[in-house]
C-alpha positions as CSV (number, residue, x, y, z in Angstrom):
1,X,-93.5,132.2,-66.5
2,X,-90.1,133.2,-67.4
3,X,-88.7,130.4,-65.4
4,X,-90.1,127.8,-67.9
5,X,-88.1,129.7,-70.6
6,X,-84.9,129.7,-68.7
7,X,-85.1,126.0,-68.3
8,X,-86.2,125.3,-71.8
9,X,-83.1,126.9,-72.7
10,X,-80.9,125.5,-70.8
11,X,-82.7,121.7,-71.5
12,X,-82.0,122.9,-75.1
13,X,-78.3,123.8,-74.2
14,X,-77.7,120.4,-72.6
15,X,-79.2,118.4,-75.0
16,X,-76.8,120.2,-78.0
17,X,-73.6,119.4,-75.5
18,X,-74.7,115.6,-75.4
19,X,-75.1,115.4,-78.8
20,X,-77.7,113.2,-81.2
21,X,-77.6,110.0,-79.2
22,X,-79.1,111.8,-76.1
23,X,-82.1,113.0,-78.0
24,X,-82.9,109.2,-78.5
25,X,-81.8,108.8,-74.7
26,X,-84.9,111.2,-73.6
27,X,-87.3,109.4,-75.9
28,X,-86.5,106.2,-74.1
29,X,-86.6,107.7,-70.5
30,X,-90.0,109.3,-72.1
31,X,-91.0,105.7,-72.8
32,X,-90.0,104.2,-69.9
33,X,-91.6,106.7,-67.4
34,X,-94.9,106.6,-69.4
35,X,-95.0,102.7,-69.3
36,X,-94.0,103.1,-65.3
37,X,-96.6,105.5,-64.6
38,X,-99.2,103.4,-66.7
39,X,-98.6,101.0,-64.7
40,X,-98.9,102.9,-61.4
41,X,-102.5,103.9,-63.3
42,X,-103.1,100.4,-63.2
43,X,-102.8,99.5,-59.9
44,X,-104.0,102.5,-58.3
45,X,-107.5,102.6,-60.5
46,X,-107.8,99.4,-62.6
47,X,-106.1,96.3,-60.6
48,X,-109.0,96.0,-58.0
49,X,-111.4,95.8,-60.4
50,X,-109.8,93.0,-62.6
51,X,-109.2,91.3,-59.0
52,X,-112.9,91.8,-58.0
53,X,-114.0,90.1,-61.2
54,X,-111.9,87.0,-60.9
55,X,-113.0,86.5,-57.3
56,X,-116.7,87.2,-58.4
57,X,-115.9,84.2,-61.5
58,X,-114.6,81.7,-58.3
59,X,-117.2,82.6,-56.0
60,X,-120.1,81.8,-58.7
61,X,-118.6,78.0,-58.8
62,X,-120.2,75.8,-56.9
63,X,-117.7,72.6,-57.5
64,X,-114.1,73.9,-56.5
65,X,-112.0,70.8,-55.6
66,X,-112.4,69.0,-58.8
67,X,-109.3,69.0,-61.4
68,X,-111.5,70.4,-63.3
69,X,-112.3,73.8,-60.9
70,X,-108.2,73.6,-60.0
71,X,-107.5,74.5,-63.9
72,X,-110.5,77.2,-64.1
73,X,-108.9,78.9,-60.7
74,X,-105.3,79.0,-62.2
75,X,-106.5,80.0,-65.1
76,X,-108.1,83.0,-63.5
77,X,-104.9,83.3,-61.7
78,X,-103.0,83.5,-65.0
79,X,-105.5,85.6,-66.7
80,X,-104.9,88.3,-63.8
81,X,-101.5,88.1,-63.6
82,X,-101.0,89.1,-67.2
83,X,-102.6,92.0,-66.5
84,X,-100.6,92.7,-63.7
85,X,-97.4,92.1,-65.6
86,X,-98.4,94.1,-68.5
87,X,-95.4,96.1,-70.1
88,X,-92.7,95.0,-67.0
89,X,-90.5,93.5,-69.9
90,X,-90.8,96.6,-72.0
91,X,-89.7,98.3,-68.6
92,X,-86.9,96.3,-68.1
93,X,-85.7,96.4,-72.0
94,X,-86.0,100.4,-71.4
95,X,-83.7,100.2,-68.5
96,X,-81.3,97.6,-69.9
97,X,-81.1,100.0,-73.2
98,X,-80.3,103.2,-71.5
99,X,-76.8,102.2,-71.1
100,X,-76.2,101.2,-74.1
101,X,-77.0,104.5,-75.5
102,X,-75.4,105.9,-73.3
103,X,-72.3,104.3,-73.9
104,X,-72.7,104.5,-77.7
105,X,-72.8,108.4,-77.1
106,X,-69.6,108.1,-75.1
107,X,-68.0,105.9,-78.5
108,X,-69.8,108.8,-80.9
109,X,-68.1,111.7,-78.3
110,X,-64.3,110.3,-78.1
111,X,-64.9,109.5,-82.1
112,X,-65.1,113.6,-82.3
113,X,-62.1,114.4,-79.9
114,X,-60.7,111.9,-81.9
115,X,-61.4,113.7,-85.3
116,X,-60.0,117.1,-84.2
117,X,-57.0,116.0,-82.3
118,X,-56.4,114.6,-86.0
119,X,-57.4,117.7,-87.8
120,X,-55.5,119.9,-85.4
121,X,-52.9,118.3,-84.0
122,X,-53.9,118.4,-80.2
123,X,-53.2,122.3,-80.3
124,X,-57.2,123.5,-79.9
125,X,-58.4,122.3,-76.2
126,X,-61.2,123.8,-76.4
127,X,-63.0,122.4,-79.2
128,X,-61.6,118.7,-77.1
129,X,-63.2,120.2,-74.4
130,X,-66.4,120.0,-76.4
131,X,-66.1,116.4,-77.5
132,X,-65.0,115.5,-74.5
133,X,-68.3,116.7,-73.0
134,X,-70.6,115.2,-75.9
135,X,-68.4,111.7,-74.7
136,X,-69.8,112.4,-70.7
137,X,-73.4,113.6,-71.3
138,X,-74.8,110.4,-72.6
139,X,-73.4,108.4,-70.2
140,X,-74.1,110.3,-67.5
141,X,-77.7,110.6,-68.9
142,X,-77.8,106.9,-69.7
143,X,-76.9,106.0,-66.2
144,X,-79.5,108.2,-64.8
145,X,-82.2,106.4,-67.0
146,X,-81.2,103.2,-65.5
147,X,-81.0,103.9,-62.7
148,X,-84.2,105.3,-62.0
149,X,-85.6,103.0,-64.2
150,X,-84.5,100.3,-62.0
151,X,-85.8,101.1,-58.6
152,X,-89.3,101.6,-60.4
153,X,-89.0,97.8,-62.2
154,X,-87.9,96.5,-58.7
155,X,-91.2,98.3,-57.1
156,X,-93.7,97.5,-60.0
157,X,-92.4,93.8,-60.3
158,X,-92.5,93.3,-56.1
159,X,-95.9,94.8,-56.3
160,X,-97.0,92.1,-59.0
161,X,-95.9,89.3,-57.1
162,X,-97.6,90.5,-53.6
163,X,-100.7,90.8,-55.7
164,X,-100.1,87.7,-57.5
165,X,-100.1,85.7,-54.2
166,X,-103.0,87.9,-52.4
167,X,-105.3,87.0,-56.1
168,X,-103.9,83.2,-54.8
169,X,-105.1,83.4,-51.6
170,X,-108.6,84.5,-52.2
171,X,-109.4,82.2,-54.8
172,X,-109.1,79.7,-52.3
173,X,-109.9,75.5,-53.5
174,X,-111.8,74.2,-50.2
């Protein structure tokens, strides 16, 4: 029990080094990990079913090489691959973001150092020390964010298109 308290702590600790901009870093990687694991949700639970019920809508037509039975089949196609796509821009904004912040809390850090080498000449290193820190954090966190971030978008987006092309192979136009 204590252990939760020690790392609360020193979460709270890391997050007053980094300074503002990595409170908005955390909400992002918050956002980002919940739209991953919603999508995670979705294949593991929902996908199959959404699959099912497009095959179920192709198997129940009796015409299928008409034009006409070619647009219902990609349409169903379409349809399902929304689904699967669902929130892998969003993703990939989150990822493409983190960065940014991260870098803007680097610019906010070095604006600090800046600021006291200004108010005191260069002569207190340790309060530099501190800015110097608050310039680090956020990129380091930022980098994290992204990088993570980016071996789950390259997962979730191969996973659509093998699922994509497996929806395209059962829906087959004799």
């Amino acid at each position: 029990m204590f252990f939760f308290y020690d790392a609360a702590d020193a979460l709270f600790e890391f997050m007053q080094k980094g300074g503002d901009v990595l409170y908005l870093i955390g909400l992002l990687a918050f956002l980002m990990w919940f739209l991953i694991f919603e999508r995670l949700w979705y294949f593991n639970f929902n996908h199959q079913v959404n699959v099912a019920g497009a095959v179920e809508d192709w198997a129940k037509r009796t015409d299928k090489r008409s034009w006409n039975s070619k647009a219902i089949r990609e349409m169903l196609i379409s349809k399902t691959s929304s689904k699967i796509n669902q929130n892998l821009t969003l993703i990939k904004l989150c990822v493409g973001v983190a960065p940014l912040l991260g870098l803007f809390g680097t610019i906010t850090g070095m604006m600090e150092v800046f600021h006291l080498l200004a108010i005191t000449g260069g002569g207190d290193a340790k309060a530099m020390a501190g800015g110097v820190s608050r310039s680090t954090i956020p990129a380091m966190a930022g980098l994290s964010v992204a990088i993570t971030g980016t071996f789950a978008s390259t997962f979730l987006k191969n996973k659509s298109n093998r699922e994509t092309e497996l929806l395209s192979e059962h829906l087959v136009s004799e």
